[in-house]
N, C-alpha and C positions, 0 to 999 in steps of 0.2 A: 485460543489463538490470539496475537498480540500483533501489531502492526510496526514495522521497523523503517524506516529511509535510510535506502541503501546507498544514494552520494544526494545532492541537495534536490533532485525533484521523483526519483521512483518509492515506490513504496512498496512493499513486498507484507505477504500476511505469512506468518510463520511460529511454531510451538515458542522458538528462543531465537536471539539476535546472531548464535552459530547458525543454525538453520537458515533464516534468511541471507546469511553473506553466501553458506552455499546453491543455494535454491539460486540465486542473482550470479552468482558463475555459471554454474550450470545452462543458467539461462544465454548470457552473455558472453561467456570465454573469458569476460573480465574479473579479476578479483576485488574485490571489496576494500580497497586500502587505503580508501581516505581517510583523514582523522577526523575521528569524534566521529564515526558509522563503521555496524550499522547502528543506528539509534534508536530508540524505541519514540515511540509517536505520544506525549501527554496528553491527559485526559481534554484539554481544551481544543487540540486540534484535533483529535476523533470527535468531540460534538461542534465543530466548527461546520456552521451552514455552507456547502458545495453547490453549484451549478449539478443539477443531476443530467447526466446522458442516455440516452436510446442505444439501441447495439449496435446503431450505427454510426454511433460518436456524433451526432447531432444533440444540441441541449434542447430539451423538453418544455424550458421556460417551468418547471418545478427546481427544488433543491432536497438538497440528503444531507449526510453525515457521510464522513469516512467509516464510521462506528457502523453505520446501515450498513453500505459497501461491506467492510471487514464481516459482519453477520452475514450477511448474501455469500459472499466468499465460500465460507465452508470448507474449504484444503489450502494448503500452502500454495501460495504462488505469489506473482505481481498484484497488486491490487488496483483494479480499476474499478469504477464508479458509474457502471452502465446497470443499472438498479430500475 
């Protein structure tokens, strides 16, 4: 699974970048039409050190990876960072 930005701050995990623009409607009711998304996420900002969160959206005062995140993930969706 591959991590996409579906307009400038969601991020969505997904097999291919069709997949996340529909998974992100789906979600949404919005389509996917901004230019240049969705985009696939470069290897710098999947090991880019994150504020890591609790399930309660509180920070831990730890940090992750979006690359952690995406691994925890496991199926297509939004990708949040509560690790």
């Amino acid at each position: 699974m591959k991590a996409f930005h579906v307009d400038d701050e969601t991020i969505y995990a997904a097999p291919s970048a069709e997949d996340a623009a529909r998974q992100y409607e789906s979600d949404t009711g919005a389509a996917c039409e901004a230019e240049d998304y969705p985009r696939e996420l470069t290897d710098a900002e999947l090991d880019a050190s994150i504020p890591e969160m609790d399930e309660h959206e509180r920070l831990t005062g730890e940090s992750t990876t979006l690359r952690a995140c995406l691994a925890a993930l496991g199926e297509p969706g939004m990708l949040a960072c509560n690790v």
